[in-house]
N, C-alpha and C positions, 0 to 999 in steps of 0.2 A: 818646491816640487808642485805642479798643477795638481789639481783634483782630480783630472781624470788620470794622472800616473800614480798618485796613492789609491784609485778606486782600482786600478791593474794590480797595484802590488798588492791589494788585502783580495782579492779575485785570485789569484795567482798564488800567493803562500796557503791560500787555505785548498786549492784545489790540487796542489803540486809538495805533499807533504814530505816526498819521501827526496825530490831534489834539495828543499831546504834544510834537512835533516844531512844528507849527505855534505851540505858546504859548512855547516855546522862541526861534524864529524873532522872534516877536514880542518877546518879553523883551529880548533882544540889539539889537534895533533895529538901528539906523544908531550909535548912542552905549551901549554896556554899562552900566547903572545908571540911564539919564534916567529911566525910567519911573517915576511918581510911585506908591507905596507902595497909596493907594486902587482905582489903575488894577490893579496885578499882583493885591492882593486879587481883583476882580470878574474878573478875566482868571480866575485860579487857579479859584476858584470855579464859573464857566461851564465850565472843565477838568472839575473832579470830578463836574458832571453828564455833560456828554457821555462820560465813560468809566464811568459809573454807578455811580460810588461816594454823589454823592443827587442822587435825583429831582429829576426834570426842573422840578414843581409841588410841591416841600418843604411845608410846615407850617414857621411858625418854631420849633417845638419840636422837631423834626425836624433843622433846620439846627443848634438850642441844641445840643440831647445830641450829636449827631457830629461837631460843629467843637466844638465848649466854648469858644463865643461869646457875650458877652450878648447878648441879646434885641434890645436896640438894635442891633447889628450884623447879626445875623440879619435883620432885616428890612429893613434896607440893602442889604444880598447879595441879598436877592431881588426887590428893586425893579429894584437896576441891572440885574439879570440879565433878568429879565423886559421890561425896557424895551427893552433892545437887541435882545431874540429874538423881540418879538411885533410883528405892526401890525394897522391899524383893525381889518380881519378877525376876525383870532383874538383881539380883543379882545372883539370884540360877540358870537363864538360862544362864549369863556367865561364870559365874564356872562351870556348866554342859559342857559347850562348849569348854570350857582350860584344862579340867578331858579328853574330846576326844581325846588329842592329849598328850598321856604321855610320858615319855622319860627313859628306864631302864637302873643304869649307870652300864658300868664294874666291878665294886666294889663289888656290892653287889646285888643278885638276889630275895630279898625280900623287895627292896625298889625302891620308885615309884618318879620321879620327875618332877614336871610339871614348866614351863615357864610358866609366869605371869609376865607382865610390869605394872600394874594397881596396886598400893597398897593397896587401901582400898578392893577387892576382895583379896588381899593375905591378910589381917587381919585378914577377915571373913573366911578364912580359918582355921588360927589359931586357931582362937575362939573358933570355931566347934570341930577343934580336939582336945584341951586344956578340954572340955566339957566331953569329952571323955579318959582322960587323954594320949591323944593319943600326941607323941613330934613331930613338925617341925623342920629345918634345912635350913637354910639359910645364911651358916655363911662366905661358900667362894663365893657365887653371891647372890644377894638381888635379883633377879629375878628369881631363878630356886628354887624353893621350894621343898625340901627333903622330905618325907614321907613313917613311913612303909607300907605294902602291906596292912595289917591290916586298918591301918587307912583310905587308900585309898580307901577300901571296903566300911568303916562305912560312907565316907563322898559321894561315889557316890551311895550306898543304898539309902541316903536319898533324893536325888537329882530325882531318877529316878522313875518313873509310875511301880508301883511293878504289876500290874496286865498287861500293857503293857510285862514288863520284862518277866513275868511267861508264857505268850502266846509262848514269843519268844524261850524261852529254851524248852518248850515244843514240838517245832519243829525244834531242834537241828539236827546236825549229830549224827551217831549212838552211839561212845565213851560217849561224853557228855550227850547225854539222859539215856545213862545206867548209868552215875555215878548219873545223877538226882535222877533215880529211884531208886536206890541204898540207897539215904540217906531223900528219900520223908516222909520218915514217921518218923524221925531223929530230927528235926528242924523245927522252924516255915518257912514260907515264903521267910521271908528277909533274916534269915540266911542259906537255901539253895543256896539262888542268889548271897549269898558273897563265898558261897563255890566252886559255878560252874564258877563265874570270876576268882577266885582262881586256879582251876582246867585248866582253858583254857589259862589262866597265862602260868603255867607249863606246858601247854602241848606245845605252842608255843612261849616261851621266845624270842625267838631264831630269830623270825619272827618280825619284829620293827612294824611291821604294825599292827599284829593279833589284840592285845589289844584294838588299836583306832578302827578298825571294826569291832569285839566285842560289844564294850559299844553304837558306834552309832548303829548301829544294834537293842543290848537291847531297847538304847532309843527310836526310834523308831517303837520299840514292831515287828517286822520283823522277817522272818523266818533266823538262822542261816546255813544254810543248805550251801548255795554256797558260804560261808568265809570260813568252816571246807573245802570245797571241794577244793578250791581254793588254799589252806596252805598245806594241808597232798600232 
């Protein structure tokens, strides 16, 4: 273990008495020793966050170099971890938050890829779109997740305040409110707002940023007015 993660861990157990006491507690149980080896891993490990010896939201490469774990355990460690510390909630607010920052590759201009260290959030993605028979891809990084434009639509519809969104498009630049009005009376709600992210797609591919200031925009129900202005 490096120096600077035993200078974390002696920082950490003397500043966080009552979490090391509690995994203690717990170790001991009712019977000294029951506890099954994979259990005190993930216990031990949810420790070394809570006293911040590693972040809360690791990188497996993060967890690799400061535990000197393979890679398969590393992402085991933070599946469990993350399973027992998150629900629906702050599940759908941090896929909302990794949907902000998409990545479109060279290859192909109708497919959408998002970075994702965290697995059980990339399960729950799958799921979603599996749901919808919509296909993922992860087959040359297990952290950068493939997805059509399509799918990408249907899973950040459901994520976002559709009556925030509708304000925001509403006071779009001029292009995009016209194709709004254009197709207003066309489709329900949701499927305008997957046509107008669609549309702003297209109109600024080109722009790596457009998309992430788009959807935080949408999310935050905000006027699109000065990202159109900003981009053209």
């Amino acid at each position: 273990m490096k120096e600077e993660i035993r200078e974390k861990l002696r920082n950490g157990c003397s500043t966080h008495i009552e979490e090391v006491q509690q995994f203690l507690e717990d170790y001991v149980g009712s019977s000294f020793g029951i506890m099954p080896k994979g259990e005190i891993d993930v216990r031990f490990f949810m420790l070394l966050q809570d006293i911040g010896v590693i972040k809360m939201n690791p990188t497996n490469f993060e967890v690799v170099r400061d535990l000197r774990v393979t890679t398969a355990k590393a992402r085991n460690l933070i599946y469990a971890a993350a399973l027992r510390r998150t629900d629906e909630n702050s599940i759908k607010d941090e896929i909302l938050e990794l949907m902000c920052s998409p990545r479109v590759p060279n290859e192909g201009r109708d497919v959408i890829i998002i970075e994702i260290d965290n697995p059980l959030l990339a399960d729950h993605i799958k799921a979603q779109l599996r749901q919808w028979k919509e296909g993922t891809d992860a087959t040359l990084n297990a952290n950068a997740l493939k997805m059509s434009m399509n799918g990408y639509n249907k899973l950040l519809m459901s994520l976002l305040n559709l009556q925030l969104a509708q304000q925001s498009i509403e006071e779009t630049g001029e292009e995009l409110y016209q194709y709004y009005q254009d197709i207003e009376r066309e489709d329900t709600t949701e499927t305008k707002l997957q046509k107008i992210i669609s549309k702003a797609y297209t109109m600024y591919r080109d722009n790596a940023s457009a998309i992430t200031a788009t959807i935080n925009l949408l999310k935050a129900g905000r006027s699109l007015v000065t990202l159109f202005a900003a981009i053209v």
